[in-house]
Every structure is written in structure tokens, then in C-alpha cells.
C-alpha positions as CSV (number, residue, x, y, z in Angstrom):
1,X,-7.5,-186.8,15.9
2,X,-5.2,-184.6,13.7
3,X,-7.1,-181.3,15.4
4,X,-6.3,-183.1,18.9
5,X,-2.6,-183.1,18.3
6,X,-2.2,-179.8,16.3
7,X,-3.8,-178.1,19.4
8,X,-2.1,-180.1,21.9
9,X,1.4,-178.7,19.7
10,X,0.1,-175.3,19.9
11,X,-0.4,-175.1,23.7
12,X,2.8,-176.3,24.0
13,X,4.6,-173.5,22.1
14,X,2.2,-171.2,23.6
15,X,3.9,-173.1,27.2
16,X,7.3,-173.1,26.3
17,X,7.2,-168.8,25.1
18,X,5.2,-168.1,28.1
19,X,8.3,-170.0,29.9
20,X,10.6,-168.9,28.4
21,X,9.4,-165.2,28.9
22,X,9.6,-165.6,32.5
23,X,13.2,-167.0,32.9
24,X,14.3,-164.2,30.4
25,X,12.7,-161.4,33.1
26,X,16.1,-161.3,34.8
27,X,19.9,-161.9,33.8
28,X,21.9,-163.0,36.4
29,X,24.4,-160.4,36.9
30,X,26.3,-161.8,40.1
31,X,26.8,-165.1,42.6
32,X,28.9,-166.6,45.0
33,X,28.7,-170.1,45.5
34,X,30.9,-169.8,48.6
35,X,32.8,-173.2,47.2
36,X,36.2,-172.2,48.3
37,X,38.8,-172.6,50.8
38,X,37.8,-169.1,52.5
39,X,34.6,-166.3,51.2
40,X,35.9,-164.0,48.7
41,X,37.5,-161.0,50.8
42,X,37.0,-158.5,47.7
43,X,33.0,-158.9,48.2
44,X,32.6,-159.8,51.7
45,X,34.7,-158.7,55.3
46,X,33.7,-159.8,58.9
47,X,31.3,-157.5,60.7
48,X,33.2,-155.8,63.6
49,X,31.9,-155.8,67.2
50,X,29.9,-152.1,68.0
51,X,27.2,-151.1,69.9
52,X,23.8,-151.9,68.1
53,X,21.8,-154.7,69.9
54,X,22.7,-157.0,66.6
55,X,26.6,-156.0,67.3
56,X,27.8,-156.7,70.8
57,X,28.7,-160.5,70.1
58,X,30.6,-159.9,66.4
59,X,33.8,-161.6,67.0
60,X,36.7,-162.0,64.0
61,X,37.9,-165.4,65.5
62,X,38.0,-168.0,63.1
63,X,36.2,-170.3,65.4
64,X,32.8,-168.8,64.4
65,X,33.2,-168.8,60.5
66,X,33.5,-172.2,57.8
67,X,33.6,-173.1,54.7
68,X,31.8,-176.4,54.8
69,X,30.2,-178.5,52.1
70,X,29.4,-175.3,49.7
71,X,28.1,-173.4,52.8
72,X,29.7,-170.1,54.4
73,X,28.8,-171.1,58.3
74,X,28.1,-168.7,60.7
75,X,28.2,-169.7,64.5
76,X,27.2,-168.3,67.5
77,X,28.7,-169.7,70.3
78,X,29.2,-169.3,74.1
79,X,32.8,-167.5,75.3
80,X,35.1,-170.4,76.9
81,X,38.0,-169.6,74.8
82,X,38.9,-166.1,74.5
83,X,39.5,-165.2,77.8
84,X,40.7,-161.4,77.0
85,X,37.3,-160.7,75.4
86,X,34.6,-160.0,77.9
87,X,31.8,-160.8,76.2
88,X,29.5,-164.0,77.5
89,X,28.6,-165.3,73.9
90,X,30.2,-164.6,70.2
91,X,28.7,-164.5,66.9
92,X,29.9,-164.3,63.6
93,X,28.7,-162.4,60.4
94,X,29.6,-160.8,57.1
95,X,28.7,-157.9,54.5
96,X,29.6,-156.5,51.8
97,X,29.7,-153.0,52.6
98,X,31.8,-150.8,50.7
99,X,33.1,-153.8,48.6
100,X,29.5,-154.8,47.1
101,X,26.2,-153.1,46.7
102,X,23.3,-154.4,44.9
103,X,21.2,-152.1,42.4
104,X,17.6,-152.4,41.1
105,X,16.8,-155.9,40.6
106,X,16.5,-159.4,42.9
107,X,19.0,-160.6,45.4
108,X,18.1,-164.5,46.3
109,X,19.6,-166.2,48.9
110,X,19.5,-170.1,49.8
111,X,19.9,-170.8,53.5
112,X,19.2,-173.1,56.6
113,X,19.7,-172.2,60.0
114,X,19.5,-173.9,63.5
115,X,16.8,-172.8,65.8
116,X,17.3,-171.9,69.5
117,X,15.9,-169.3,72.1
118,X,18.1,-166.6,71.6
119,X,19.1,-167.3,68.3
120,X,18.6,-165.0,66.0
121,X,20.0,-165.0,62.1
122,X,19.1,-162.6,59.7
123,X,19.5,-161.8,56.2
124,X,19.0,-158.3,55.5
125,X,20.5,-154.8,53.3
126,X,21.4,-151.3,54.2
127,X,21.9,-148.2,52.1
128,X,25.5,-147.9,50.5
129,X,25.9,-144.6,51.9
130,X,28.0,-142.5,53.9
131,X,27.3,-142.4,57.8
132,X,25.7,-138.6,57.0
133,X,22.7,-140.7,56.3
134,X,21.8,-141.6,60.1
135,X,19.3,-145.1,60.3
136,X,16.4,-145.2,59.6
137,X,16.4,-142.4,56.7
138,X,17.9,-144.2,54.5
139,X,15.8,-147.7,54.5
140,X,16.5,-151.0,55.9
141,X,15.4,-153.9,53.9
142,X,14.7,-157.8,56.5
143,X,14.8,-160.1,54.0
144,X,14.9,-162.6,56.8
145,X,15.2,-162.8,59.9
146,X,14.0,-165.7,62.6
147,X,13.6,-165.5,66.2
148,X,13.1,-167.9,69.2
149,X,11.5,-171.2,68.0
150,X,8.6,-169.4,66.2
151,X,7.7,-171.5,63.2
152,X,7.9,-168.6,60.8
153,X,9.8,-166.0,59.7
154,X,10.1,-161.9,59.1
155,X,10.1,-160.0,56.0
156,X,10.4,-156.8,57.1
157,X,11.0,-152.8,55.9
158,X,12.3,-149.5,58.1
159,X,12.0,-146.2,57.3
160,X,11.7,-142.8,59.1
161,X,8.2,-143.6,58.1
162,X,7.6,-146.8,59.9
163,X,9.6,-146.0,62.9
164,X,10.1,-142.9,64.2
165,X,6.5,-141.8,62.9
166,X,5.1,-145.4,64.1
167,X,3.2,-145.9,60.5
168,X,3.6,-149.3,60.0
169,X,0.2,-150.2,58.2
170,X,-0.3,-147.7,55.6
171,X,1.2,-149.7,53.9
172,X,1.9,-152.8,55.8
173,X,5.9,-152.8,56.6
174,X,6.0,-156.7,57.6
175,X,4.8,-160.2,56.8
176,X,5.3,-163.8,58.4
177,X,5.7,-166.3,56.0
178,X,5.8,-169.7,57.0
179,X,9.8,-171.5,56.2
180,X,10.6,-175.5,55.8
181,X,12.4,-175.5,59.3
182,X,15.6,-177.5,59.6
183,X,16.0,-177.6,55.7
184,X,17.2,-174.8,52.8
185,X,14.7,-172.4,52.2
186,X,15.3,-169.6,49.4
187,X,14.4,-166.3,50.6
188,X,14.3,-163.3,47.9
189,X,13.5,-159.0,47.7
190,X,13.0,-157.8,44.4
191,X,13.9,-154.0,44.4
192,X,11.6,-151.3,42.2
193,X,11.4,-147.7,41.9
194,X,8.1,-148.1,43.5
195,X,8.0,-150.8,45.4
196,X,9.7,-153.7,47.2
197,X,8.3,-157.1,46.9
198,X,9.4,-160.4,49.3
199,X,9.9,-163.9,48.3
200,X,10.3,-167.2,50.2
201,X,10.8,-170.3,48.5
202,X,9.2,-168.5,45.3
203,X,6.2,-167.5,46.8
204,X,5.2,-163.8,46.9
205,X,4.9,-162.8,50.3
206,X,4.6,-159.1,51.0
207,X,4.4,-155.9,48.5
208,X,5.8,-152.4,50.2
209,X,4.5,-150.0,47.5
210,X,5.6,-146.8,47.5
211,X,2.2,-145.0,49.0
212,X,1.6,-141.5,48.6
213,X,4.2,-140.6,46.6
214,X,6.4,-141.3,49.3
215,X,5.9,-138.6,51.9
216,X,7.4,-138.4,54.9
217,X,10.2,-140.6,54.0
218,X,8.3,-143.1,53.1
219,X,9.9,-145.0,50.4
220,X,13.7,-144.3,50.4
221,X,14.4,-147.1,48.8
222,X,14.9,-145.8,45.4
223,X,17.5,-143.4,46.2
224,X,20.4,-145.5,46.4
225,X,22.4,-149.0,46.3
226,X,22.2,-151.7,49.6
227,X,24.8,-153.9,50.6
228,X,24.0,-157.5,52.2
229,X,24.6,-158.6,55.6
230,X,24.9,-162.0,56.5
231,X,24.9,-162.6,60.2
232,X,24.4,-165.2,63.2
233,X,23.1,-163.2,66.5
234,X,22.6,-164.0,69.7
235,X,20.1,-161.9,72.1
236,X,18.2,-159.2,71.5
237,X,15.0,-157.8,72.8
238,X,12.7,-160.4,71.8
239,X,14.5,-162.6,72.2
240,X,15.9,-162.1,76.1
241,X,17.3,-165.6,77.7
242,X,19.9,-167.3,75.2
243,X,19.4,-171.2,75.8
244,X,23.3,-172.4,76.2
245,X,22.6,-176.0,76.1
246,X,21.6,-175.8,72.2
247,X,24.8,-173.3,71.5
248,X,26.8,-173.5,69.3
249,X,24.0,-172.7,66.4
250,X,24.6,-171.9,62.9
251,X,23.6,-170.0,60.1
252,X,24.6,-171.8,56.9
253,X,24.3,-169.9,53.7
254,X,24.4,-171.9,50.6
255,X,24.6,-168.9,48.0
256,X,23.8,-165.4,47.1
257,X,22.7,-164.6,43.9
258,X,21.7,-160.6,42.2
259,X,19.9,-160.3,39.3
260,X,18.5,-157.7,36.9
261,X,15.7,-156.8,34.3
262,X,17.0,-157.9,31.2
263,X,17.2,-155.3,28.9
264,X,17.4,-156.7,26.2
265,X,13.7,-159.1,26.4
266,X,10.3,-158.6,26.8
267,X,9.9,-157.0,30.5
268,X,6.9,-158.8,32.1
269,X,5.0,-156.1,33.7
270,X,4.5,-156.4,37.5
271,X,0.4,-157.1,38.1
272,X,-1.3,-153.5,39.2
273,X,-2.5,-154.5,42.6
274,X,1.3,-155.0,43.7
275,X,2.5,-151.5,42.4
276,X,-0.1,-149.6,44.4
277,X,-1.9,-149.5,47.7
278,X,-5.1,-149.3,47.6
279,X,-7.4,-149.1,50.8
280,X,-10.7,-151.1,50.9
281,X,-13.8,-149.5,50.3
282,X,-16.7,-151.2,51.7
283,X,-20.3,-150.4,50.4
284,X,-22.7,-148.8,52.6
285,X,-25.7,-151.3,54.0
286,X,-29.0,-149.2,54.3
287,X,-30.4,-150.3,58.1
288,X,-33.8,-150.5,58.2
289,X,-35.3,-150.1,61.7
290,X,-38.3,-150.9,63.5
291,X,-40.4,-147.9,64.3
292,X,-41.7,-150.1,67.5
């Protein structure tokens, strides 16, 4: 009985250091809780309207952004009330370029969104460069992004590599993960020198490794900082016919949260097949054939 308890208090030490381990991986360097009045201007600004497909609806009118409940809400919404702007539908959105960028680590953010045809919210980063740095050569990182009433959404990474060469499965540049719809779901990236790995709801969903050693623009995303853009869209190219009789929609985001390695504790090494591609190598299968 006595070796049944001392082993059962072993395993539990052996538990609570392997725990604790894990929640010492990362400090939490930054959040926003969005629990005031209005989001913090010094980290985030309203996206202004341009010509990118995910642009033409941006709208600054208070009508499309809320503080509600611990939420920053983002609507899109059809045009009745701004008759001096031409556009049909308005959207709004935020970032946190030039004010924000996040380094080498894990941004996390907790949201729920409505779902509608045409509707299309996104989570996602850019490079926190100057505009000599055309798209896509310096990287874009989907954290999330949901369209039409598919029961799933996007992870997804750009590149000169994936795009304008069209390699998009050497390594694999996207994955859809399934989301709780109508509820909060916690969707994550986790930024290396080699590699970017996706999250949703905790669960490890896709691993971009840098393959190659990068070639070809590959894997740009160790070469700079990304700022986070938070928006509500409307339209797009999969997503052609907008249905007005669910507008307005929302994208509600309940917080953003960046952390990094800790320093200053045991770094838990990443597991070896998500720091490398590797291609499958099948054994060869002697055929033996009839000589009839």
C-alpha cells in the first residue's frame, strides 16, 4: 500500500514539472482585452478603403465598429445611410500597422463570427515593412479566414513561392481545420526561424517548414516583424453574391494575445517532423508475372 501511494506521489510531481514546463514555454509579452470605451488608438487604427479585393468596402463610420461586452465588433453592413459614398456594402476592420508588430513567438486570438454568403472575416499578418517590399515577397501569414457557409476554416501562407511560382505543395501552404461555428474559437500561428505552425482551439493544424533552405523566396518569414489585421469583408472572388437578408454580420474579437519563448526556462524543443519536410518514400514491390 505504502509503494502504491509513494508512486502515485511521484507521478504526480513528475505531472505537475512536466506542466509546469509547458506553461513556462512562453511569457506573455502583450494583450488587449478590448474592455474599454473605444480599442486602444496607439496599437490599432481603422483600415482605410483602397483597391485590393479585401479593401473596397473599409468604411471609418462608427456604425460598423463596437465595443460590446469585452468584444471589438466588426460589421459589415449594406449602404442606406451614407448616401455620399458610392459603395453598395461597408465593412469595418483594424491593424496595427506601423503602431504594433509582432516578433518571433505566438499571437492567439479568441473570436466568433456570424456566417453568411459573402461574408468573409479574416484574421491575418503582413510584413512591417516599407511599401519597397511589393506582396507577396515579403510573406502573408491567414491565420483565419472563413468563407460562404463552409463548415471550416483557412490557415493559410503566401509567398512569391506559393503564388507567382504556383508551388503550393512542396510544402503544403494551407489547411482546413474544422471551427465550433456560432461560438468562440481560439485560433493561433506560432512564428520560427524555420517554420510556421497553426493552431485552432489548441490543436496543431498545419506546419509550413522552411523547405529547401528557402529557395526561391520560399520562406520570408524570418526576415522581419508582421502586424495583425483584424477585419470584417464582404465579397470577394469566392465568394461572388453577398446574401443582404442576413447583413449586418459581425466579426467579434474577444482578445489578442503575443507571446514569446521564455528565456529564462527550459525551451521545449519543437518535435523533428514539424521542423522539416520530408517527402514519403515508398518501398519498391517486386511484380512477379506470369510467363503465360
Amino acid at each position: 500500500m505504502r509503494k502504491c501511494t509513494l508512486l502515485l506521489m511521484v507521478c504526480c510531481c513528475l505531472m505537475g514539472v512536466a506542466t509546469a514546463q509547458e506553461h513556462r514555454r512562453y511569457a506573455l509579452m502583450w494583450h488587449d482585452e478590448f474592455e474599454g470605451e473605444t480599442f486602444d488608438k496607439t496599437v490599432w487604427s481603422k483600415i482605410w478603403r483602397g483597391r485590393a479585393d479585401w479593401m473596397i468596402h473599409m468604411s471609418s463610420n462608427e456604425r460598423l465598429y463596437a465595443m460590446e461586452n469585452g468584444d471589438l465588433v466588426l460589421r459589415g453592413m449594406v449602404n442606406d445611410f451614407l448616401p455620399n459614398d458610392t459603395a453598395d456594402f461597408l465593412t469595418g476592420g483594424v491593424w496595427s500597422r506601423n503602431r504594433k508588430a509582432f516578433g518571433f513567438g505566438r499571437v492567439e486570438v479568441r473570436a466568433k463570427f456570424d456566417v453568411a454568403q459573402g461574408f468573409w472575416p479574416a484574421i491575418w499578418m503582413m510584413p512591417d515593412v516599407n511599401q519597397s517590399v511589393n506582396w507577396p515577397y515579403g510573406g502573408e501569414i491567414d491565420i483565419m479566414e472563413h468563407f460562404r457557409d463552409n463548415p471550416y476554416v483557412n490557415n493559410t501562407v503566401h509567398s512569391h513561392y506559393t503564388y507567382h511560382l504556383g508551388k503550393r505543395n512542396r510544402p503544403s501552404h494551407v489547411a482546413y481545420p474544422k471551427y465550433n461555428e456560432g461560438e468562440y474559437n481560439t485560433y493561433g500561428v506560432e512564428r520560427f526561424h524555420d517554420s510556421l505552425v497553426f493552431f485552432v482551439n489548441g490543436k496543431r493544424t498545419l506546419n509550413y517548414p522552411r523547405y529547401r533552405n528557402g529557395v526561391d523566396g520560399q520562406f520570408p518569414f524570418d526576415l522581419q516583424d508582421y502586424y495583425l489585421i483584424l477585419d470584417a469583408q464582404l465579397g470577394r472572388d469566392r465568394s461572388p453574391s453577398i446574401d443582404t437578408a442576413k447583413l449586418p454580420v459581425a466579426l467579434r474579437i474577444d482578445y489578442v494575445r503575443y507571446y514569446e519563448v521564455d528565456t529564462k526556462t527550459d525551451v521545449i524543443p519543437e518535435p523533428k517532423d514539424y521542423q522539416q519536410y520530408t517527402r514519403k518514400r515508398y518501398k519498391f514491390r517486386k511484380t512477379v508475372v506470369n510467363a503465360k
